[in-house]
N, C-alpha and C positions, 0 to 999 in steps of 0.2 A: 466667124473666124476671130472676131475681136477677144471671145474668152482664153485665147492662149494667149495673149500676150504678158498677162501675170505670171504663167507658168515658165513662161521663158526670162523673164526676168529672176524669176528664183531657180532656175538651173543656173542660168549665170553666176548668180553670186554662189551657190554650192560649186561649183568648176572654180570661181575664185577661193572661195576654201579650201576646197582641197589641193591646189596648185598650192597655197601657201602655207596650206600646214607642213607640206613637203620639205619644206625650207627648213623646219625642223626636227622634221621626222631621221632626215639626211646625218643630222650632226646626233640625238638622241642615240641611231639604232647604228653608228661610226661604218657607216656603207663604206666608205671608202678602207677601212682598216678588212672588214671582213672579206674586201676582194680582193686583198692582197694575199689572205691565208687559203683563198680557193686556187685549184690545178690551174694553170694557167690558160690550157684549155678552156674550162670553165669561165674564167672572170671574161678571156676574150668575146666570148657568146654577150655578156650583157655589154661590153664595149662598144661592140659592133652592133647591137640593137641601138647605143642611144646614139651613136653616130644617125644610124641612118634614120632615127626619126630627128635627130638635128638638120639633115638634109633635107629632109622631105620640109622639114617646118622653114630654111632657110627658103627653096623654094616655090612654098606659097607665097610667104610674104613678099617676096620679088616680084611675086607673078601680081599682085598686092598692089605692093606697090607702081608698077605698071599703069593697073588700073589706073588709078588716081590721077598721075602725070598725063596719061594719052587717051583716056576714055570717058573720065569725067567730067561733067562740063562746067568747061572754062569762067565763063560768068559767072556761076553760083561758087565754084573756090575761089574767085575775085572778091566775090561781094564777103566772104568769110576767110577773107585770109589768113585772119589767124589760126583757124582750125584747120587749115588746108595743110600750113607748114608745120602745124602740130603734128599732123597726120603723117609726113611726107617725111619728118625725121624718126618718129617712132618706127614706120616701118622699115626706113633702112638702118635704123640702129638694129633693130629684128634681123636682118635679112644678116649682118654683119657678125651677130652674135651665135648665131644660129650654123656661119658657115665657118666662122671660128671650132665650135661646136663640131661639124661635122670632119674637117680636117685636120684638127690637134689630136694626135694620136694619143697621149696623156695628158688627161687634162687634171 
């Protein structure tokens, strides 16, 4: 089972490429301008898709975060506290951005 662990490592960082090519693909291909010229029908449909995968993603990271705080054990995020509070603020900045995300109507 040990031979996936490379393969998982390089999906990862392809998932982080394309997560950030995003970031420019966004401003290059003016998404936001083109959904302004679509029916309003129309642009609603993709609104409401990234809503509710903003949901869904708010969510997990809550459910995430959860973990962490109540499931985890205690002595090993003692013994590494700095990774613990590392952990413990990224995903509720996650969980915050995400539910931003899913309850701003225009964002």
């Amino acid at each position: 089972m040990k031979w996936i662990v490379p393969y998982i490592w390089i999906a990862g960082g392809l998932q982080l490429l394309v997560a950030s090519s995003n970031v420019f693909a966004a401003k290059m291909f003016r998404y936001r301008e083109s959904l302004r010229t679509l029916p309003v029908h129309l642009a609603e449909v993709f609104v409401v898709l990234g809503r509710s995968v903003s949901g869904f993603l708010s969510v997990f990271w809550c459910g995430r975060l959860i973990f962490q705080l109540f499931f985890y054990d205690w002595e090993l995020r003692r013994q590494h506290r700095a990774f613990d509070v590392l952990f413990l603020f990224a995903f509720a900045y996650l969980v915050v951005v995400f539910t931003i995300g899913a309850l701003r109507a225009n964002l």
